[in-house]
C-alpha positions in Angstrom: 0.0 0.0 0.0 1.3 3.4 -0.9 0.3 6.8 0.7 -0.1 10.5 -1.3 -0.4 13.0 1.2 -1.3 16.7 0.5 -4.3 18.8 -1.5 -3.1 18.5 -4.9 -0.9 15.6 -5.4 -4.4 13.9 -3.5 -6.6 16.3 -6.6 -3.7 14.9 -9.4 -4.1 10.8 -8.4 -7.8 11.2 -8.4 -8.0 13.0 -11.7 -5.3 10.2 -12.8 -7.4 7.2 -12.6 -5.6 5.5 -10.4 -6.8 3.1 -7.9 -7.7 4.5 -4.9 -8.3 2.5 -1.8 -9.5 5.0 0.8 -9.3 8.8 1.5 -8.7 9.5 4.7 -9.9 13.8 5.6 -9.3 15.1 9.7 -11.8 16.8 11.1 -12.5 19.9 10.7 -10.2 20.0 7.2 -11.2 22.9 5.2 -10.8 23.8 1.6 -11.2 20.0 0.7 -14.8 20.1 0.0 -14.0 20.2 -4.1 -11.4 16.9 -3.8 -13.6 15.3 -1.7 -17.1 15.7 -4.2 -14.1 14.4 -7.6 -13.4 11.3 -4.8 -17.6 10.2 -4.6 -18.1 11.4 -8.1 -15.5 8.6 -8.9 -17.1 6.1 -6.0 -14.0 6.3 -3.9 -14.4 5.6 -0.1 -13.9 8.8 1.8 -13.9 9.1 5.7 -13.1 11.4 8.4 -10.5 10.6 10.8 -8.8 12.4 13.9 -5.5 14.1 12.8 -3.2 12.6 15.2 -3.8 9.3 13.3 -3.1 10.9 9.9 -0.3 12.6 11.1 0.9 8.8 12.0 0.0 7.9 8.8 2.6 9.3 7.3 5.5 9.8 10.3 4.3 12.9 11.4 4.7 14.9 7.7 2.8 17.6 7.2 -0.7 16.0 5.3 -2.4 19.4 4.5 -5.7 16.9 6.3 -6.3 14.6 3.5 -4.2 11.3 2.8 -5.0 8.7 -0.2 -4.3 4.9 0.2 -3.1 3.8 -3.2 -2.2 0.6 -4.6 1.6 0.6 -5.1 3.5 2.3 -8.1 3.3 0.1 -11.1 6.5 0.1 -13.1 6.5 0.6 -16.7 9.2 -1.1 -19.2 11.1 0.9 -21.7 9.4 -0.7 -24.7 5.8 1.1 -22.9 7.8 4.6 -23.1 9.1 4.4 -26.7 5.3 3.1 -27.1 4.0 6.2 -25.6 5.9 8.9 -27.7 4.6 6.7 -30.9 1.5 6.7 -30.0 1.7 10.7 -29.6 3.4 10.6 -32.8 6.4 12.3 -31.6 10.4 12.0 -31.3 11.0 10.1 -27.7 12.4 12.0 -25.4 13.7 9.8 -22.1 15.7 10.9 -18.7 18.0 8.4 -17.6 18.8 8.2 -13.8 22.1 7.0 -13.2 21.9 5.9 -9.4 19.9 9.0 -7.7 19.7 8.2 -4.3 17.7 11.3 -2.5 13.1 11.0 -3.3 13.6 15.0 -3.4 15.2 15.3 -6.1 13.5 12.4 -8.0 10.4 13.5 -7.0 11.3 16.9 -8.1 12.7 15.4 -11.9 9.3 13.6 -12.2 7.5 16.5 -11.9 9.6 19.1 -14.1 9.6 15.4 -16.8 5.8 15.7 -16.6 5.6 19.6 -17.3 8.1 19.6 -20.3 6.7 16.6 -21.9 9.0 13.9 -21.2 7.7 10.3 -22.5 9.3 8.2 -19.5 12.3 8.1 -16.8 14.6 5.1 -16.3 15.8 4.3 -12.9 17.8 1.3 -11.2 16.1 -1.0 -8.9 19.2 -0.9 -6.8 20.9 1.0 -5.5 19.1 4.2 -6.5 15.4 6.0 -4.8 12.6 4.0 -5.6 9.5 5.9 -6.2 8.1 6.4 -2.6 5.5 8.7 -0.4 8.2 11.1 0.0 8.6 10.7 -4.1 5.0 11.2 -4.5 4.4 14.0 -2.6 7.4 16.0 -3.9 6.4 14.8 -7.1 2.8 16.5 -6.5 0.5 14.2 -8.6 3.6 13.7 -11.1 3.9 10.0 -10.7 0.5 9.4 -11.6 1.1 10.6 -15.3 5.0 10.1 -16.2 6.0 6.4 -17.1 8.5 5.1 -14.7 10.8 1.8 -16.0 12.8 0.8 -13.5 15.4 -1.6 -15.0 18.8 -3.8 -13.8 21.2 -2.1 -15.6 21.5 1.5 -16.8 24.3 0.3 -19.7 22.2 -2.7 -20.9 19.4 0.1 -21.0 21.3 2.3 -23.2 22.3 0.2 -25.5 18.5 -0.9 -25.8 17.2 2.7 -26.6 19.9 3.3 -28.9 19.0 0.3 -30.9 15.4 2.4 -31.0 17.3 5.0 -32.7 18.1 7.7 -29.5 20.9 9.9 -29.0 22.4 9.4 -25.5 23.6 12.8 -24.2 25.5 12.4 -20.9 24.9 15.9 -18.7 28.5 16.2 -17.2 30.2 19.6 -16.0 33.1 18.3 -17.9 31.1 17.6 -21.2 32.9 18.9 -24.1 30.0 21.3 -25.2 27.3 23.4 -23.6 23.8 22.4 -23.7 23.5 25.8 -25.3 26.2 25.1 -28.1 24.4 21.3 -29.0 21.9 20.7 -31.4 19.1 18.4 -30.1 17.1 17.0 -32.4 15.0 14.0 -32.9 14.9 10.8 -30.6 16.7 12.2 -27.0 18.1 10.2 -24.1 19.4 12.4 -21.6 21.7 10.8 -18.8 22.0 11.8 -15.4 24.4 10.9 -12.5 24.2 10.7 -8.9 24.2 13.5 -6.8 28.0 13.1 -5.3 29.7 11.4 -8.0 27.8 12.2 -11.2 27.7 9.4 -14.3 29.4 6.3 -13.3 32.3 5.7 -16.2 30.7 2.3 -18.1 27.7 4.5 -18.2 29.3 7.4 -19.3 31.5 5.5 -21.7 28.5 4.6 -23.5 26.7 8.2 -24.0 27.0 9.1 -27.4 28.0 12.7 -26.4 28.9 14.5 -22.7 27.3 17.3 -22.6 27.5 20.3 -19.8 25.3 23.1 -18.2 27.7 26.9 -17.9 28.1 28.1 -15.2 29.7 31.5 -13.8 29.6 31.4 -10.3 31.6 30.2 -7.6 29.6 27.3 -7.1 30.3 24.7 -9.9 27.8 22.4 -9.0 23.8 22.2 -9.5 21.3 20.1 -7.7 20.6 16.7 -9.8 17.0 17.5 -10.1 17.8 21.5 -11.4 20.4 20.5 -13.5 17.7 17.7 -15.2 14.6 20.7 -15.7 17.6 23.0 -17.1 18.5 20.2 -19.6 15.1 19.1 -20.4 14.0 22.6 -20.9 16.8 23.3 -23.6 16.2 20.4 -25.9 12.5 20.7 -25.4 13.2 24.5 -26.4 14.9 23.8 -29.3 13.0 21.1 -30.6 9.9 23.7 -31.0 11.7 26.3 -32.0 12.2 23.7 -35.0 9.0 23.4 -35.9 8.4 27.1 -36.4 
């Protein structure tokens, strides 16, 4: 059993279609009268509980009054995400997680994927963040729309996806051009690495081309999940300024 916590990522797994198996609401909850109508409009179970037991729910997180109990994430496969962006009639697009460990920041990568159009995201089933409450909730409703493989090995993974005819850039702050100065175009796999030690080298030796985000501060480094929205912004960017 998973749990979504919060007002909207509650509104967004309704709205999904997803299977819900009970809302819980506290007492005395305002401002949830509109999720709670969508839930009985859709013949989901809604009931009023004391706060102190949602607050338990979820460790003591902060549940804005309203908690979903959801079946667990399914997992999509890679073949469903090149299906997907077929199906839309469009170039695949993919972000590949190379070992993220921390649910913020893949919570946070799901949810700039969703906005920008991404078809799917690849992670590892070890040794990596699973998709979790935490992943959910950051995520805000994300999860319930973005296809998800998780897969054994990132490498094998590549090599699939460039058999499908993708491009694997590698985002690396010593790629050898800017994500300004790099012409995406067509099918787009975007690689990134782990939060401490970026793109592991098998992984990287396989990326078509390394590819870096300038920078001109002190700092040298951005957040995994900022570094992934910059990235996916820039090729989504350029791939509609194309179609002017």
């Amino acid at each position: 059993m998973g749990l979504i916590y919060g007002k909207n990522p509650v509104t967004e797994v309704i709205a999904s279609g997803k299977t819900i198996n009970k809302i819980y609401v506290a007492k005395g909850t305002k401002d949830v009268y509109d999720i709670i109508k969508m839930a009985k409009d859709k013949r989901i179970v809604v009931v009023e509980a004391d706060k102190p037991k949602l607050d338990k729910m979820i460790d003591f997180k902060n549940s804005q009054g309203i908690v979903a109990s959801v079946t667990d994430y399914e997992y999509f496969t890679i073949e469903d995400i090149l299906n997907y962006a077929k199906e839309k009639g469009e170039a695949p697009l993919v972000v590949i997680l190379d070992k993220i460990e921390d649910p913020h920041n893949l919570g946070a990568i799901i949810r700039s994927a969703e906005c920008m159009g991404v078809h799917g995201i690849i992670i590892q089933k070890r040794n990596a963040c699973q998709i979790t409450d935490t992943v959910e909730k950051v995520a805000a409703g994300a999860t319930s729309f973005v296809k998800v493989a998780r897969v054994t090995n990132i490498t094998e993974s590549i090599k699939k996806l460039k058999e499908a005819g993708l491009w694997i850039y590698g985002l690396d702050m010593d790629g050898e051009s800017t994500i300004y100065d790099t012409k995406f175009d067509g099918a787009i796999g975007i690689v990134v690495g782990n939060e401490g030690e970026g793109i592991t080298r098998l992984v990287k030796e396989n990326c078509d081309v390394m590819v870096n985000i300038p920078m001109t501060g002190k700092i040298n480094s951005l957040n995994a999940s900022v570094s992934t929205a910059i990235s996916i912004y820039e090729i989504v960017r350029q791939k509609n300024s194309s179609k002017k």
